[in-house]
C-alpha positions as CSV (number, residue, x, y, z in Angstrom):
1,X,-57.7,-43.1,-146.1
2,X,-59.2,-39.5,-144.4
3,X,-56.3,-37.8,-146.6
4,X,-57.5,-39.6,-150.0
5,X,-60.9,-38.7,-149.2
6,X,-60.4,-35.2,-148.4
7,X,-58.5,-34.8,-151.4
8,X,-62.0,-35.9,-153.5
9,X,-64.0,-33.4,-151.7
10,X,-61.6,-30.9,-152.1
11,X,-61.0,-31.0,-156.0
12,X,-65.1,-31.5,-155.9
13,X,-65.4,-28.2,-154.4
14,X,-62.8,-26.6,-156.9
15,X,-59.7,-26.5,-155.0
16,X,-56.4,-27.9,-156.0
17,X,-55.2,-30.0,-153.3
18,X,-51.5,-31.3,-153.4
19,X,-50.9,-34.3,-150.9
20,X,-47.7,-36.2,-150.6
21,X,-46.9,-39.9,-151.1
22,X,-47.7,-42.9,-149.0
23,X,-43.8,-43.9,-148.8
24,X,-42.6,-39.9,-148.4
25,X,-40.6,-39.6,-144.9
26,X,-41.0,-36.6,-143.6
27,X,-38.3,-34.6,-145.3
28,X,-39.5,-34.9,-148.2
29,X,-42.2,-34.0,-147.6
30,X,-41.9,-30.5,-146.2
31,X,-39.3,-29.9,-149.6
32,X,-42.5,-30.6,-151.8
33,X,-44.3,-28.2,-150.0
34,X,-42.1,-25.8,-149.7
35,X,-41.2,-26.0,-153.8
36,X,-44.8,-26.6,-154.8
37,X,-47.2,-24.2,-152.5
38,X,-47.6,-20.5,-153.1
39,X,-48.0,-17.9,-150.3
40,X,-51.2,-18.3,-150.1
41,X,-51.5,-22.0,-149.4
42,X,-53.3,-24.0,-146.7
43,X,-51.1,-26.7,-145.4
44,X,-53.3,-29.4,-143.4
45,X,-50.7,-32.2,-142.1
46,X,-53.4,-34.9,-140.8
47,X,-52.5,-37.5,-137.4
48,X,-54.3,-39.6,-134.9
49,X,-53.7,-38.7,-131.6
50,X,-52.3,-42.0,-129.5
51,X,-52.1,-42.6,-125.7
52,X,-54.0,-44.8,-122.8
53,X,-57.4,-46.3,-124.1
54,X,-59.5,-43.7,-122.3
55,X,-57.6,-40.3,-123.5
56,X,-60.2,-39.2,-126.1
57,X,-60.5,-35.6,-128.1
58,X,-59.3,-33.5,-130.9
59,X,-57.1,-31.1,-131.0
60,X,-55.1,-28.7,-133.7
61,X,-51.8,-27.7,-133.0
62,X,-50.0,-24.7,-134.5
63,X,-46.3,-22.8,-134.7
64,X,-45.6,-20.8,-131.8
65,X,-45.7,-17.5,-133.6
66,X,-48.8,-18.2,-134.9
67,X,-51.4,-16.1,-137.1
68,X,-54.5,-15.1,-136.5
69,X,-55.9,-17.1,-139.3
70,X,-53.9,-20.8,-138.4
71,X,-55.5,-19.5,-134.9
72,X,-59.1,-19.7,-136.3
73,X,-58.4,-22.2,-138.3
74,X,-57.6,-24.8,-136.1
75,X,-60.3,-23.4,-134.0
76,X,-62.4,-24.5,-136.6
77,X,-61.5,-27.6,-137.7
78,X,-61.2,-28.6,-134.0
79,X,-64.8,-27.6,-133.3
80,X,-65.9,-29.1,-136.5
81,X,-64.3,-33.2,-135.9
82,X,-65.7,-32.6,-132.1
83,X,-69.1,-31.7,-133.6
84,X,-69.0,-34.2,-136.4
85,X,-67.6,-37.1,-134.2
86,X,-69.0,-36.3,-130.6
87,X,-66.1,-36.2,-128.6
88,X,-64.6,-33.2,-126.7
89,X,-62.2,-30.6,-127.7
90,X,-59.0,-30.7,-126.0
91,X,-57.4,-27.8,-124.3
92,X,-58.3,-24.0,-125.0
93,X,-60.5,-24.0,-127.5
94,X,-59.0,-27.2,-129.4
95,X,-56.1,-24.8,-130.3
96,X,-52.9,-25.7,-129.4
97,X,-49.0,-24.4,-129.8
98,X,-46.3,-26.6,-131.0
99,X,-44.2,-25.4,-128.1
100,X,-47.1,-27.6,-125.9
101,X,-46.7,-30.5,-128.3
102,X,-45.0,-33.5,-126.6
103,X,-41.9,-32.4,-129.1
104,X,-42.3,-28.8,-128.5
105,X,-41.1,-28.1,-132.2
106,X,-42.2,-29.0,-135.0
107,X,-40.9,-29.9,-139.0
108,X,-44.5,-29.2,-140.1
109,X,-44.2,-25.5,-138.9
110,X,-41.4,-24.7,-140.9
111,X,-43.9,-24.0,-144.1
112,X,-44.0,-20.4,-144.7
113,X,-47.2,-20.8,-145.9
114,X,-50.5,-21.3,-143.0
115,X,-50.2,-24.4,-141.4
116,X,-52.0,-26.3,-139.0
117,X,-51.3,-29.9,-137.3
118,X,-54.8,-31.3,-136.3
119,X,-55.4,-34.6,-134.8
120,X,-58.2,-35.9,-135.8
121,X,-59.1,-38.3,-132.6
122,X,-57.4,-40.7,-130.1
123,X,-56.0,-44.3,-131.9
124,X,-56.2,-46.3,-129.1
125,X,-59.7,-45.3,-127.8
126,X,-62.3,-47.7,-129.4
127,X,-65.3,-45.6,-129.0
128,X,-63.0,-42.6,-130.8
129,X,-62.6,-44.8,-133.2
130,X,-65.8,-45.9,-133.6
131,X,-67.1,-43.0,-134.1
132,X,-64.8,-41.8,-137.0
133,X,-65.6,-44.9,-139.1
134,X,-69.5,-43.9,-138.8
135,X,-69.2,-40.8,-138.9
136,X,-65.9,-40.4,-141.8
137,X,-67.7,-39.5,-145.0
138,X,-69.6,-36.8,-143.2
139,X,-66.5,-35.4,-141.4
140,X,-64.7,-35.3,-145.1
141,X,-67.5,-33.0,-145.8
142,X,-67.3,-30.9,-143.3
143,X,-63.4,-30.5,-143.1
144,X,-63.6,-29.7,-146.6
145,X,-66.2,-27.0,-146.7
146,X,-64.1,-25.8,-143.5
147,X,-60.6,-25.4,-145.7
148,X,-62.8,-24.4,-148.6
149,X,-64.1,-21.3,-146.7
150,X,-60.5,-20.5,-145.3
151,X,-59.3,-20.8,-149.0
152,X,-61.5,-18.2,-150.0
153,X,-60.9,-15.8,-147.3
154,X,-57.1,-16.2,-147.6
155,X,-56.8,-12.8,-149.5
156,X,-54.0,-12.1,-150.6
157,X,-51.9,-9.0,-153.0
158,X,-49.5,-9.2,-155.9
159,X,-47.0,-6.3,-155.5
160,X,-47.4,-4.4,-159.3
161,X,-45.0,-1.5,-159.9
162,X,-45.2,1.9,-157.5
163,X,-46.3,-0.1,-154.6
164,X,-45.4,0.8,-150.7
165,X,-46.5,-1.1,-147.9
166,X,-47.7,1.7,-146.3
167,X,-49.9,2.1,-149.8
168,X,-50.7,-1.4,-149.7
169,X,-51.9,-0.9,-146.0
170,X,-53.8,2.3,-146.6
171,X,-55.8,0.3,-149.7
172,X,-56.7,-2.4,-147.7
173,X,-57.6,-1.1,-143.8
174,X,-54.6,-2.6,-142.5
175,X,-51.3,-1.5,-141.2
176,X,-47.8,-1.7,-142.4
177,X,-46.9,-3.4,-138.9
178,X,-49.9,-6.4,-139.4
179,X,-48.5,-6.8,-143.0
180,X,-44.9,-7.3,-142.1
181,X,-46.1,-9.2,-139.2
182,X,-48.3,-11.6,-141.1
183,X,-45.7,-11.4,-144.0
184,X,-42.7,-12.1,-141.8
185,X,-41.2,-9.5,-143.5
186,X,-38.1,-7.6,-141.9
187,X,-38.0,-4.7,-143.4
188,X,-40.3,-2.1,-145.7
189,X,-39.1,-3.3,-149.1
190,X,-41.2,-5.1,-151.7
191,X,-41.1,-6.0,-155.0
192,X,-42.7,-6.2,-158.4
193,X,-44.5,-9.6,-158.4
194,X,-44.1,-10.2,-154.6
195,X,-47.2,-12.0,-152.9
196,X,-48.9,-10.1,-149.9
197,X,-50.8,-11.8,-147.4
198,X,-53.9,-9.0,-146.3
């Protein structure tokens, strides 16, 4: 339901979200994504937190090598669903690292692109879940305008003939180590057509 109506206010606000089926197991799931999103992409994966009746929160996990924008991000998104549904954030900041995660790895952060886990509230507390159904349409909105913002700050660089990192860096007000970093690049070379996170 939350991923249907996000989707709406999404392609309301101009983006083009891509969301996987109802049946999908998870496998298939991150292929799709993988074939289908460009370097550029947001990946949201959308859960419900589940425990004793009186854990309540949100939180958004992401990988362990994380960028500073999944950081802020989940940041976000975490302090919007607390805002939005009145219940607290969980851990530092509402941010957490898969390598906390009751798995301590996740399929989700396997994407290349940014990525972010968030869960939304606790399942099996009544009053979390209370609060969503009142409060759902408006926390659509807000999640929304949050990934639209983050869409539109996600700058990115097509590599065009003659290009250096280090040029690329110098154009920009960045450095060749925060591009390979962000890039997960290994080594200096680029090419022609090659998409460059700023």
């Amino acid at each position: 339901e939350f991923r249907n109506l996000l989707f709406k206010e999404l392609s309301k606000l101009g983006n083009t979200p891509i969301v996987d089926g109802d049946n999908t197991i998870l496998s298939e799931t991150l292929t799709k994504f993988r074939n289908m999103t460009s370097s550029n992409s947001i990946v949201l994966d959308i859960h419900w937190n589940a425990a004793t009746p009186k854990a309540t929160g949100t939180e958004t996990l992401i990988p362990t090598e994380y960028t500073k924008f999944e950081y802020n991000l989940a940041k976000d998104l975490s302090n919007t669903v607390s805002n939005v549904l009145g219940i607290p954030i969980r851990g530092v900041n509402g941010v957490k690292k898969e390598s906390e995660s009751h798995h301590g790895r996740l399929g989700w952060m396997r994407i290349n692109e940014e990525k972010v886990l968030m869960e939304v509230c606790f399942i099996t507390n009544e009053d979390d879940m209370k609060s969503y159904q009142k409060n759902k349409q408006k926390l659509v909105k807000n999640i929304a305008k949050v990934l639209f913002e983050y869409s539109q700050e996600n700058n990115v660089y097509k590599v065009v003939k003659g290009d250096t990192l280090s040029k690329i860096a110098k154009n920009n007000n960045t450095t060749v180590d925060k591009l390979k970093k962000d890039n997960k690049l290994t080594s200096d070379l680029i090419k022609i057509g090659q998409i460059i996170k700023l």
